[in-house]
N, C-alpha and C positions, 0 to 999 in steps of 0.2 A: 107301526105295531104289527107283529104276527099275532094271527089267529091264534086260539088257544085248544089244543085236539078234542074232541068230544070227551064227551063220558065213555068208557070202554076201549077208546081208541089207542093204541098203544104209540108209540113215539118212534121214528125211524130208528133204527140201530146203528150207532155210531160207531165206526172205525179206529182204534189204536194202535199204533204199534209198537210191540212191545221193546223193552227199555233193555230188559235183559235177555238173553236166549241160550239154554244149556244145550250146546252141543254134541258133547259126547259124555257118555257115564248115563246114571240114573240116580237123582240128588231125592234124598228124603227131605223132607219139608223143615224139617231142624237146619239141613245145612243149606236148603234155600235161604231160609231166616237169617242165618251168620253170615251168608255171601251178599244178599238186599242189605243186612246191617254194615257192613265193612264198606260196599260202595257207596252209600247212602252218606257215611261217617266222612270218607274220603272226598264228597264232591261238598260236606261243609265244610270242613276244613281248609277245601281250598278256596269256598266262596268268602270264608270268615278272611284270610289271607288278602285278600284280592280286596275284601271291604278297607284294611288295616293302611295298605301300601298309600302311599300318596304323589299324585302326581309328578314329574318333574315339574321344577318350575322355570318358567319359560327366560329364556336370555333376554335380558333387555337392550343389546345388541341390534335388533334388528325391529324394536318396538315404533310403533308408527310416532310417538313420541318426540323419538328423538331427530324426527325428519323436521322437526318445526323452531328451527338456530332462533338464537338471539341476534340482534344484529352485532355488527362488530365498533365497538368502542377503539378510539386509539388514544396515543399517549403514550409516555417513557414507562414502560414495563407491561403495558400490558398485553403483548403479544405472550408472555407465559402464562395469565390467566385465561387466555381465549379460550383453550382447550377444558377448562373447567365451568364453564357456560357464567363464567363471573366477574 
């Protein structure tokens, strides 16, 4: 557990770096708001995206599966079902 600061004590100041940075022009605070809104719209939309998509799903070609044969049966025909694990 950390300590908890005294009474009056104020809390280290913690560092950010900012997300976005204008640099060049001089943006009034309407068109900060529309520029924060538009990218803000744009990274859900891709996150919404990215939630939607699914998977490939994996080949089972090369599934640890199929490394474990049946043994092989003989007999008149069955060499065309070997191939079918049947």
């Amino acid at each position: 557990m950390t300590p908890e600061p005294a009474e009056g004590a104020e809390s280290p100041p913690t560092e950010h770096q900012p997300i976005l940075r204008v640099v060049k022009g001089d943006l009034t605070a309407e068109e900060l708001a529309a520029l924060v809104a538009v990218v803000a719209a744009r990274n859900a939309a891709a996150a919404h995206a990215a939630a939607r998509t699914r998977p490939a799903a994996r080949s089972q070609w090369g599934h640890p599966t199929r490394q474990a044969r049946l043994p092989h049966r003989f007999g008149p025909d069955l060499w065309r079902r070997s191939a079918f694990g049947g």
